[in-house]
C-alpha positions in Angstrom: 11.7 -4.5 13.7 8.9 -3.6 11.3 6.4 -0.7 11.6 3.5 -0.4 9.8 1.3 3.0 9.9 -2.3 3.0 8.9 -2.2 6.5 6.2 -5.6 6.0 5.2 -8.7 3.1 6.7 -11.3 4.3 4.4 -13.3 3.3 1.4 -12.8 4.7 -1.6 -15.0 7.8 -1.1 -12.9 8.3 2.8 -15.4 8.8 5.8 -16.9 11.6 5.6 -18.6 10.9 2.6 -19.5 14.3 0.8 -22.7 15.7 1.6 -23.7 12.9 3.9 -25.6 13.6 7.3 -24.9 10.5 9.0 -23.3 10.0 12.5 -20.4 8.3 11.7 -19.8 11.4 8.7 -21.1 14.0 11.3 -18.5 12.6 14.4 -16.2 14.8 15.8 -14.3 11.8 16.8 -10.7 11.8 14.8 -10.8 8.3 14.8 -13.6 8.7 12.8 -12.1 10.4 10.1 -10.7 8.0 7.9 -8.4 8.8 4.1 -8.7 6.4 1.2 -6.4 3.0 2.3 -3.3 3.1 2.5 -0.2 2.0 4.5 3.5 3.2 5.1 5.8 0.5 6.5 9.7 1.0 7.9 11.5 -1.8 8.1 15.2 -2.6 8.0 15.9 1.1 7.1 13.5 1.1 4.1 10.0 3.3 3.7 7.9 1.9 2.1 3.8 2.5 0.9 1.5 0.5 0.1 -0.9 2.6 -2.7 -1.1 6.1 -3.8 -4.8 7.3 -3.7 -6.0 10.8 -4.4 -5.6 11.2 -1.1 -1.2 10.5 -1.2 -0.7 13.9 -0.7 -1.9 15.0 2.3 -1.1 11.6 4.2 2.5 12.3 3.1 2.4 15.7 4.9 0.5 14.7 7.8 2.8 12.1 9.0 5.7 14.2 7.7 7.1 11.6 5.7 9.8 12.7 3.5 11.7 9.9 1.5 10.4 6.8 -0.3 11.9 3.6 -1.4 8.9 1.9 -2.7 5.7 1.9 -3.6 3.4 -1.1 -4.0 0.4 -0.9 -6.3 -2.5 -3.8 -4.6 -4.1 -3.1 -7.9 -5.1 -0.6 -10.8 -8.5 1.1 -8.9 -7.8 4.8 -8.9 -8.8 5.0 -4.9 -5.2 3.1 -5.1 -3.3 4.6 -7.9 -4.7 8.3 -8.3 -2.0 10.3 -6.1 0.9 9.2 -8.4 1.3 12.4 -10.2 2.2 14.1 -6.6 5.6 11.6 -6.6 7.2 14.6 -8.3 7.7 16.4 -5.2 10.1 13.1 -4.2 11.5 13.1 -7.9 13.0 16.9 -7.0 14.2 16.6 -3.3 15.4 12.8 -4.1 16.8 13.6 -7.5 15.6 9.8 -8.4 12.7 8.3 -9.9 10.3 6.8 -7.8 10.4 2.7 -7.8 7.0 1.0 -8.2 6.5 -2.1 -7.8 2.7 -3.7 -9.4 1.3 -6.4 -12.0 1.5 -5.8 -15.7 -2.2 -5.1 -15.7 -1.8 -2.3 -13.4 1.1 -0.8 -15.2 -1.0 -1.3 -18.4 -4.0 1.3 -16.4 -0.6 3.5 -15.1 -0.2 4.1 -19.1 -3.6 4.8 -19.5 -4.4 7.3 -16.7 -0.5 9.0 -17.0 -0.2 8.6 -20.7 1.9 11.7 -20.3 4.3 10.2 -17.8 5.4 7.6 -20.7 5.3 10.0 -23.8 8.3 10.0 -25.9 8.7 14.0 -25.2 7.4 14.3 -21.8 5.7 17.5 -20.6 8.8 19.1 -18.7 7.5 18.3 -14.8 6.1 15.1 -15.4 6.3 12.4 -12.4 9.3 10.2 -13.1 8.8 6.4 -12.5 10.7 3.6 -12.6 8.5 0.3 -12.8 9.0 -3.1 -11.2 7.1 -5.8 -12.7 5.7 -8.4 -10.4 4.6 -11.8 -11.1 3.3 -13.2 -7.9 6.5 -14.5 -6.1 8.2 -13.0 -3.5 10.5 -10.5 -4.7 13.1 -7.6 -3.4 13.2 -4.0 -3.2 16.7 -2.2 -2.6 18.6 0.6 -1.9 18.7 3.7 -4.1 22.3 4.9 -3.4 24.1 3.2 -6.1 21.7 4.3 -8.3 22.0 7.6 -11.1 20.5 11.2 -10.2 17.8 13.1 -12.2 18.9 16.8 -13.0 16.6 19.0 -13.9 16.9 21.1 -17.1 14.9 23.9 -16.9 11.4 23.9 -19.1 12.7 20.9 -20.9 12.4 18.2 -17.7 14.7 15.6 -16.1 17.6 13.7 -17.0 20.2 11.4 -15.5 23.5 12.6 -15.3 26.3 9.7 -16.7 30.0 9.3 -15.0 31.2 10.9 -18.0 29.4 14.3 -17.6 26.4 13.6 -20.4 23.0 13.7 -19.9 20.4 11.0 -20.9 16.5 11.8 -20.9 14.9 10.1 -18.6 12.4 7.2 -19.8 10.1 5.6 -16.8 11.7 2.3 -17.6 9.5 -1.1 -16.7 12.0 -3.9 -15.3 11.6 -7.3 -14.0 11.2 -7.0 -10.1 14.5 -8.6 -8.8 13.9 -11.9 -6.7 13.7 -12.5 -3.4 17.2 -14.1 -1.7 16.9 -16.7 0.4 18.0 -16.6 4.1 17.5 -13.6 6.0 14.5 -11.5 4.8 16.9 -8.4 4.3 20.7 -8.1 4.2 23.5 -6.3 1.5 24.0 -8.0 -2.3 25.6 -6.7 -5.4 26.3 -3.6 -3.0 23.0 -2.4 -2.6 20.9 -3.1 1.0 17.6 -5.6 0.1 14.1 -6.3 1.9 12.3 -9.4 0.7 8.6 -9.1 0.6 6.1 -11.9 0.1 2.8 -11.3 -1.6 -0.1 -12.3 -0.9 -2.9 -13.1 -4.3 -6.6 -11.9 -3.6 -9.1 -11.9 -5.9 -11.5 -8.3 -5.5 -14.5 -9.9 -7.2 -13.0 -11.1 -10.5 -10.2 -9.0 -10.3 -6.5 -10.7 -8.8 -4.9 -8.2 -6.4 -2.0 -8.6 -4.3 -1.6 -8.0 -0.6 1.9 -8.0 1.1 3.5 -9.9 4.0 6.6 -7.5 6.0 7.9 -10.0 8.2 5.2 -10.7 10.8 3.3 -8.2 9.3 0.6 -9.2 6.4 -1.1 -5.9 4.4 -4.4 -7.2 2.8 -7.2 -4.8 1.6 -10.1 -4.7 -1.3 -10.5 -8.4 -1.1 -13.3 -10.8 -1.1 -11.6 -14.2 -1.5 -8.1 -15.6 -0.7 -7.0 -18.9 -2.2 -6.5 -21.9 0.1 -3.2 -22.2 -1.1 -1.8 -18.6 0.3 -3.0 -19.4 3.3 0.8 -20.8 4.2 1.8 -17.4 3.3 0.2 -16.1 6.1 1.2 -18.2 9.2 2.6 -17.0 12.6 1.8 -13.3 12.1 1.6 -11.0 15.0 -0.6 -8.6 12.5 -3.1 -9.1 10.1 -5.3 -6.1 8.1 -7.9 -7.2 6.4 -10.7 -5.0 4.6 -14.3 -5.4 5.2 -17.2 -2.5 4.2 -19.8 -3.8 5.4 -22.6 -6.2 7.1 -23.6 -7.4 4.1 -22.3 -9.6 1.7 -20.3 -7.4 -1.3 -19.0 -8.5 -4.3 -15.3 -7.3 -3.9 -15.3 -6.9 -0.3 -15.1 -9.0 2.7 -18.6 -8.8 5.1 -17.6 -8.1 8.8 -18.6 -11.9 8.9 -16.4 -13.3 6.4 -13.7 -10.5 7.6 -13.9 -12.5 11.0 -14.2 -15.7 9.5 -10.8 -15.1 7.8 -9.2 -13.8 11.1 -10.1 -17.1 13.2 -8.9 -19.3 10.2 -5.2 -17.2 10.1 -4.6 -16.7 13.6 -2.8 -13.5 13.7 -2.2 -12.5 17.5 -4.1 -9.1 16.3 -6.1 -9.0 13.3 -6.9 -4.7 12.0 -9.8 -4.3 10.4 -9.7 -1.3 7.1 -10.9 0.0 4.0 -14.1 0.8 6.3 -17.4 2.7 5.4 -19.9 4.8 7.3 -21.9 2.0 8.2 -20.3 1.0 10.4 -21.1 2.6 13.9 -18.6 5.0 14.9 -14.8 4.0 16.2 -16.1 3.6 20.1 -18.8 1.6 19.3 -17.2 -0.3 16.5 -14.5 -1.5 19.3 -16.9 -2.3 22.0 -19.1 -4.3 19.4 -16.5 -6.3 17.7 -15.2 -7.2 21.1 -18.1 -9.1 22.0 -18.6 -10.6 18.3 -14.6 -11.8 19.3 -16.1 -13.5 22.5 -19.3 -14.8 21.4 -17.1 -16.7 18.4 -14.2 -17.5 20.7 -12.2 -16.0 17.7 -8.6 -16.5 18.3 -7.2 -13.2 17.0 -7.3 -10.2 19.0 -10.0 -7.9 15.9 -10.1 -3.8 15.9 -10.7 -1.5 13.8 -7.8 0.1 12.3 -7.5 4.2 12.1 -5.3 7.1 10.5 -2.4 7.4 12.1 -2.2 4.4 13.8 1.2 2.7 14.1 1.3 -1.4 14.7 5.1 -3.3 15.1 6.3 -6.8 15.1 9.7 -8.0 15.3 
């Protein structure tokens, strides 16, 4: 069984916008009230989110969610990437570094905005990381129970405690992500428990981003094309998520239009639409409307809006 929960369905300035006096900012309606995008699946024992916005902090206490395998990076925007210093809450109740998973031009932008979280001498505190590289195919996460435990020194930082008593200063190493196995999508080898996971290549304008398939479970958001040839990727789902901001055409987005488009050509049984903005009419309407864009277009996928909190499972 895999369960995907919606932590955030907003754009990257979340619904409300600051200072905005429109309806949809204005509603009362908590379905209205959307964090930057984001998504924290459970499958096979494993936790896993999808990005770490600036709003990671406060999605991690709302839905009490207090452990982490892995985290997937779609891409380097800091709507997606700017809640990674909060990690080091995990780093201390864990005692492990956090694994993410992302593209070497999103680590390249990790170094950039957290140049102090790969410094030779570390300020004592700082979030401690262990990268996964990926390179498109599928790949695997696993289990964290084989692997060594920070201990904290005080005001000098962390370090991982060896069988033979020493300590070694931690280092934010950058690895290969490790394969997918074939066979079963999760299962035990070398010891440690594994969960394949597919990705899935977007392009957000001229940017390449990656979306992830969970089983029958496909995450894709800040996208505005898809390759024919990752279409495969995405047959027999029971759920789709697919970002669209908008009526009108945008240049890294998906239009409601081409947001539906896409749903009718995959074929999910139920197709969730985030990364929404206020334009769109509020969550009511929204639903009503889109079921009667569904009918008129005899699209085959059941389409809704997506919302915090939200919890979707497939088999």
């Amino acid at each position: 069984m895999t369960r995907l929960t919606f932590l955030g369905t907003g754009t990257s300035q979340g619904v409300p916008i600051i200072a905005c006096p429109c309806d949809r900012c204005q509603s009362t309606d908590p379905h209205d009230k959307r964090f930057r995008a984001a998504a924290y699946i459970e499958s096979e024992g494993f936790q896993v989110l999808v990005d770490a916005g600036p709003d990671f902090r406060m999605q991690m206490l709302a839905r009490n969610i207090r452990h982490l395998d892995a985290i997937l990076l779609t891409h380097k925007h800091k709507d997606h990437t700017g809640g990674l210093d909060d990690v080091r809450s995990l780093n201390y109740i864990d005692r492990k570094a956090v694994e993410i998973y992302c593209e070497p031009e999103v680590l390249a932008a990790l170094r950039n905005d957290y140049a102090y979280a790969f410094a030779e001498h570390k300020y004592p505190g700082a979030p401690e990381w262990h990268v996964h590289l990926l390179d498109g195919r599928p790949f695997r996460i696993t289990s964290l129970e084989n692997t060594g435990e920070l201990e904290w020194v005080h005001d000098v930082g962390y370090f991982f405690r060896q069988p033979d008593g020493s300590l070694v200063p931690s280092d934010n190493a950058v690895v290969d992500a490790l394969p997918a196995l074939p066979g079963p999508d999760c299962g035990v080898a070398d010891g440690h428990r594994y969960l394949n996971i597919t990705p899935i290549r977007g392009m957000h304008d001229q940017m390449p981003v990656l979306g992830f398939r969970f089983g029958n479970i496909a995450y894709l958001t800040d996208m505005s094309s898809i390759p024919e040839s990752e279409s495969v990727k995405l047959e027999g789902l029971e759920h789709l998520t697919l970002n669209t901001v908008g009526y009108k055409p945008h240049h890294s987005h998906f239009s409601l239009d081409e947001a539906l488009a896409l749903a009718n050509r995959i074929g999910a049984r139920h197709t969730w639409l985030t990364h929404l903005s206020h334009t769109f009419p509020p969550h009511r309407q929204f639903c009503e409307d889109l079921r009667k864009l569904c009918r008129e277009r005899g699209i085959r996928s059941d389409v809704q809006p997506a919302y915090d909190g939200l919890t979707i499972t497939a088999p």
